[in-house]
C-alpha positions in Angstrom: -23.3 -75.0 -225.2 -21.6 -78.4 -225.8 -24.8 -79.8 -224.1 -27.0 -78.1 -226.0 -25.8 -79.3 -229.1 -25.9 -82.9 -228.0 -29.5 -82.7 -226.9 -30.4 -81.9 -230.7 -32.2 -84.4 -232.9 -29.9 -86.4 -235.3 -30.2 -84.5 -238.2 -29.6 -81.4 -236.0 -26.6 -82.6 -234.6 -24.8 -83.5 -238.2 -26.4 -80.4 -239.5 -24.6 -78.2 -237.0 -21.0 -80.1 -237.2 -21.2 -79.7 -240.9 -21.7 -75.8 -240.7 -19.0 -75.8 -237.9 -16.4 -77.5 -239.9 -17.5 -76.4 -243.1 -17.1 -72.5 -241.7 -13.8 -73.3 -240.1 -12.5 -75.1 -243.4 -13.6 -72.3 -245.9 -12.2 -69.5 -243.5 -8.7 -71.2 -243.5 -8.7 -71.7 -246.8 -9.5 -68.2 -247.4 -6.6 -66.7 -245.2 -4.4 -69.0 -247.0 -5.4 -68.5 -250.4 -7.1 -65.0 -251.0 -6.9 -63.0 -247.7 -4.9 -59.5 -247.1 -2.8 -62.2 -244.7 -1.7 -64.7 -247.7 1.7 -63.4 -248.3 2.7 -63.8 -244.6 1.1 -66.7 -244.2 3.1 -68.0 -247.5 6.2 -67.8 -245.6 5.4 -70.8 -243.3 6.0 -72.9 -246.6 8.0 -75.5 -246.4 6.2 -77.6 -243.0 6.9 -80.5 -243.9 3.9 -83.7 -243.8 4.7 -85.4 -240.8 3.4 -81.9 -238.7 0.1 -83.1 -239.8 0.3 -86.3 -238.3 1.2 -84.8 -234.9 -1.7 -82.9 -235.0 -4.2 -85.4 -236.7 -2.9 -88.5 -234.1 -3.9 -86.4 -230.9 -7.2 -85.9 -233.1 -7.7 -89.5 -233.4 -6.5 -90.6 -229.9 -8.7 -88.3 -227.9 -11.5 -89.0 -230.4 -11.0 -93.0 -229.8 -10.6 -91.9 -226.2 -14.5 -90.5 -226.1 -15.9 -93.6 -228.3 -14.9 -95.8 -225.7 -16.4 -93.5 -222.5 -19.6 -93.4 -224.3 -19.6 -96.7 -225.7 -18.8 -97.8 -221.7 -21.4 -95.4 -220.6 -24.1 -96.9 -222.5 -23.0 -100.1 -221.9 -23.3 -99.3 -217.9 -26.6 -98.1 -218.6 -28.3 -100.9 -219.9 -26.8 -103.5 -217.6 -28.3 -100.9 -214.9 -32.1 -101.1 -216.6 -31.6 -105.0 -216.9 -30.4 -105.4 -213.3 -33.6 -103.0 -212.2 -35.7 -105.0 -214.2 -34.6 -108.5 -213.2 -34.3 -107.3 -209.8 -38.3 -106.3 -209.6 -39.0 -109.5 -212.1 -37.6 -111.1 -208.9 -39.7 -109.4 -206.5 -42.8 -110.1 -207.6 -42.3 -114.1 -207.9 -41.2 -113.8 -204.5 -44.0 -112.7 -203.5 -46.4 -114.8 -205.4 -44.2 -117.8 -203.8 -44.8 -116.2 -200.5 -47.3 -118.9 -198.5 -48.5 -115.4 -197.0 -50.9 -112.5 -199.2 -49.0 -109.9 -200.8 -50.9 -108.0 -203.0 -50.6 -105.1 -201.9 -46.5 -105.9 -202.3 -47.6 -106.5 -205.7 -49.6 -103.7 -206.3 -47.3 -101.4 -205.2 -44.5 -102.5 -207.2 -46.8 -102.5 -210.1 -47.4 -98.5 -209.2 -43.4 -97.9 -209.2 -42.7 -100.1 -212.7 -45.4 -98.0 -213.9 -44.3 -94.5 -212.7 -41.3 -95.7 -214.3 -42.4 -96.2 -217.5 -44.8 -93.0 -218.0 -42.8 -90.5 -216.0 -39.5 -91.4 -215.0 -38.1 -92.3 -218.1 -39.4 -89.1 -219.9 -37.9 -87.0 -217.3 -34.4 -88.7 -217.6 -34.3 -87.3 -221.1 -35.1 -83.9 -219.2 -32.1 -85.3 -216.7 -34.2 -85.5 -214.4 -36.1 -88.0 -212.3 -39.7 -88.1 -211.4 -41.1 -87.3 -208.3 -43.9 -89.9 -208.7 -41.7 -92.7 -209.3 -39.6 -91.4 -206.2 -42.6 -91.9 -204.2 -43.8 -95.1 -205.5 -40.6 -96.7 -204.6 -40.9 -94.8 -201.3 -44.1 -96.6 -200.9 -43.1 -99.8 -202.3 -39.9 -100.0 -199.1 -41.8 -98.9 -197.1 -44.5 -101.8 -197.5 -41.7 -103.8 -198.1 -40.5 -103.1 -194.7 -43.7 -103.7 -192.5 -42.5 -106.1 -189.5 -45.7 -108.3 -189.6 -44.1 -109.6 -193.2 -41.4 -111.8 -191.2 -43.9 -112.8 -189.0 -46.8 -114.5 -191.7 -44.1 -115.2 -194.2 -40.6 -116.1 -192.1 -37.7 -113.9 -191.8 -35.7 -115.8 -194.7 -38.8 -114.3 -197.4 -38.6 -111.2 -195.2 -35.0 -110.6 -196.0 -35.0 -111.5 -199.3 -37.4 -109.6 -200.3 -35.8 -106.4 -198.6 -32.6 -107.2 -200.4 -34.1 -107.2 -203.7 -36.3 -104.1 -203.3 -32.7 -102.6 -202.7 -30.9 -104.1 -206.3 -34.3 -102.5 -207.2 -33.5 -98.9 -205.8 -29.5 -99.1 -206.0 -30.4 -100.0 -209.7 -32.1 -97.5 -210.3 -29.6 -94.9 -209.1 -27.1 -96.2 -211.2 -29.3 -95.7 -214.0 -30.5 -92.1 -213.1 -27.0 -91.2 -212.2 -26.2 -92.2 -215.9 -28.7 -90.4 -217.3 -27.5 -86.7 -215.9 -23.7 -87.4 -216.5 -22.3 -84.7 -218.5 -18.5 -85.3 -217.6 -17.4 -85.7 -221.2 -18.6 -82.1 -222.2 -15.0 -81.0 -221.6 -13.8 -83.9 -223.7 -16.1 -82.8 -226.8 -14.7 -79.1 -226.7 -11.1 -80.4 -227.0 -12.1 -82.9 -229.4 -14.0 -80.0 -231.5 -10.6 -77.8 -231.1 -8.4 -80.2 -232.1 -10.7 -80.8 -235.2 -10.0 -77.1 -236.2 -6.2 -77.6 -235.6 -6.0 -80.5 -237.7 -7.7 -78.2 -240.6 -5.1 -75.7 -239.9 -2.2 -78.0 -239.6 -3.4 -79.4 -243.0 -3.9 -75.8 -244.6 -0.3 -75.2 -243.4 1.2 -78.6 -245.4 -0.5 -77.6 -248.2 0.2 -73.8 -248.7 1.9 -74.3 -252.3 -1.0 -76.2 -254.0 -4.3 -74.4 -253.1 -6.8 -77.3 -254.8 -4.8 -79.9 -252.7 -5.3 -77.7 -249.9 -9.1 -77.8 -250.3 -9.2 -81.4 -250.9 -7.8 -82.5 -248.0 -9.8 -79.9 -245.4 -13.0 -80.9 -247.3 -12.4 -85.0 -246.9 -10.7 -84.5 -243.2 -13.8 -82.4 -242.4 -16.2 -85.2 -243.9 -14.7 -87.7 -241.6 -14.6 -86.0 -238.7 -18.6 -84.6 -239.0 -19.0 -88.6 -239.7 -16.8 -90.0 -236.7 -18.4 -87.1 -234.7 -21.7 -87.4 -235.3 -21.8 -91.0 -235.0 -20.2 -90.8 -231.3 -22.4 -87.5 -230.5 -25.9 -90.1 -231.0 -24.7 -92.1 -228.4 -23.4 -89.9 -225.8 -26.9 -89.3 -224.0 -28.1 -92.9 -223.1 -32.0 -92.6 -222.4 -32.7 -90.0 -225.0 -31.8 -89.1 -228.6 -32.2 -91.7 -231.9 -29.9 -94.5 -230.2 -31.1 -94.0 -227.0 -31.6 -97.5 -224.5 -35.3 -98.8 -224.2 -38.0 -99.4 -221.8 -38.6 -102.4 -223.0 -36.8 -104.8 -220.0 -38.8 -102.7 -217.3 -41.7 -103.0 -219.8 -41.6 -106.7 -220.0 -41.7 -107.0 -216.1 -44.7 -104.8 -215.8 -46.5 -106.7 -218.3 -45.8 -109.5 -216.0 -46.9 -108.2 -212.9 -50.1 -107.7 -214.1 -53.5 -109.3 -212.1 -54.9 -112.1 -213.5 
C-alpha cells in the first residue's frame, strides 16, 4: 500500500496525505470534543506539554532519518547514470583511438545507449529492466570480448576496453538496483503512525481548550503533509516529478553518432 501511494503523481500524493491527516485530525478531535467518549477521555487532563515533545521529537527524528536515505539514495543514483555514461563516453573514444576498425564496437554500443534510452529507462519507473537493453549489452561484451581485438589493436586497448565495458555494466546495476529499492516502505509506515500519535499526543495536551486543540492538529497536520510530501517526491529516483534524467546517457549517444 505504502508503495502504491508513492508511485502516485505529485498532486496525488499531497492529495492523499491531506485526506489522511485531515481524517485522523477531525476524528480525534471529535472523540475529544463531541463523542459519547468525551467525558472519559476528559479525565486524562492535566498531561502536561513536554508529553508532546516526546512524541513530536521521535516524529521529527525518524522523519530527518528518511530525508537523508532518500536524499542519499538519489544522490547514489545519479553518480551511478554519470559513472555509466562517462564510462561508455569512454568506450567509444577508445575505440575511435584504436589504430584498428571498430565499428561494429561502436555500433553496438550505440544499440545498448539506445535501448537504454527508449526502453530501459521507462521500465525502471515500472521497476524493472528491459530485456532489449539486457541484450544489447549482452551483445556489446560479447563483441567486446572477441580475441582477434588484442591481436589488431594490442592487448593494452584490449584490456581497457574490457574494463570499461564492465564500469559500463557494474554501472548500470547500481543504477537498476536503485531503481527497484523499496527498503524504506517500513520507514514511511512508522513515520505515518507516528504522525497520528503526535495528533493524539497534541489532542491530549489540549483537552481543556477545544479551539487550541484544533489549531494545533490543523498546523502540525499542515507541516507534516508539507515535510511528507516533499520527501515522498523524491523517494523513487527514475520516476515521479523529481525524478533523475537521461540526459548524461543522452549526451553520450548523441556523441556516438556516425558522421
Amino acid at each position: 500500500m505504502i508503495y502504491a501511494w508513492l508511485d502516485l503523481p505529485a498532486a496525488a500524493l499531497f492529495a492523499v496525505l491531506v485526506v489522511f491527516y485531515g481524517l485522523t485530525g477531525t476524528l480525534i478531535s471529535l472523540l475529544c470534543l463531541s463523542s459519547p467518549l468525551r467525558a472519559s477521555i476528559q479525565t486524562l487532563t492535566g498531561i502536561v506539554a513536554p508529553y508532546f515533545a516526546a512524541v513530536s521529537i521521535l516524529f521529527a527524528l525518524l522523519t530527518g532519518f528518511l530525508a537523508n536515505d532518500v536524499g542519499d539514495r538519489n544522490r547514489q543514483a545519479w553518480r551511478a547514470v554519470n559513472t555509466e555514461s562517462s564510462a561508455a563516453g569512454s568506450l567509444h573514444t577508445l575505440s575511435v583511438a584504436s589504430a584498428s576498425d571498430m565499428a561494429v564496437i561502436r555500433l553496438s554500443l550505440r544499440d545498448y545507449l539506445l535501448s537504454v534510452v527508449r526502453d530501459e529507462w521507462q521500465s525502471m519507473a515500472e521497476d524493472g529492466a528491459s530485456a532489449q537493453t539486457e541484450a544489447a549489452l549482452a551483445v556489446l561484451l560479447r563483441e567486446l570480448g572477441n580475441p582477434k581485438i588484442a591481436g589488431e589493436a594490442g592487448q593494452a586497448v584490449h584490456s581497457a576496453l574490457l574494463s570499461t565495458a564492465l564500469r559500463v555494466r557494474d554501472a548500470r546495476a547500481d543504477r537498476l538496483a536503485l531503481a527497484s529499492d523499496h527498503t524504506n516502505d517500513v520507514k514511511w509506515a512508522t513515520v505515518l503512525i507516528l504522525g497520528v500519535l503526535t495528533q493524539i499526543a497534541l489532542a491530549l495536551v489540549h483537552l481543556e481548550r477545544a479551539r487550541a486543540q484544533i489549531a494545533a492538529i490543523g498546523l502540525f497536520s499542515a507541516a507534516a503533509v508539507v515535510a511528507l510530501g516533499l520527501i515522498a517526491l523524491q523517494e523513487q529516483p527514475f520516476d515521479g516529478a523529481m525524478r533523475i534524467s537521461s540526459a548524461p546517457i543522452e549526451a553520450v549517444l548523441k556523441a556516438t553518432a556516425p558522421p
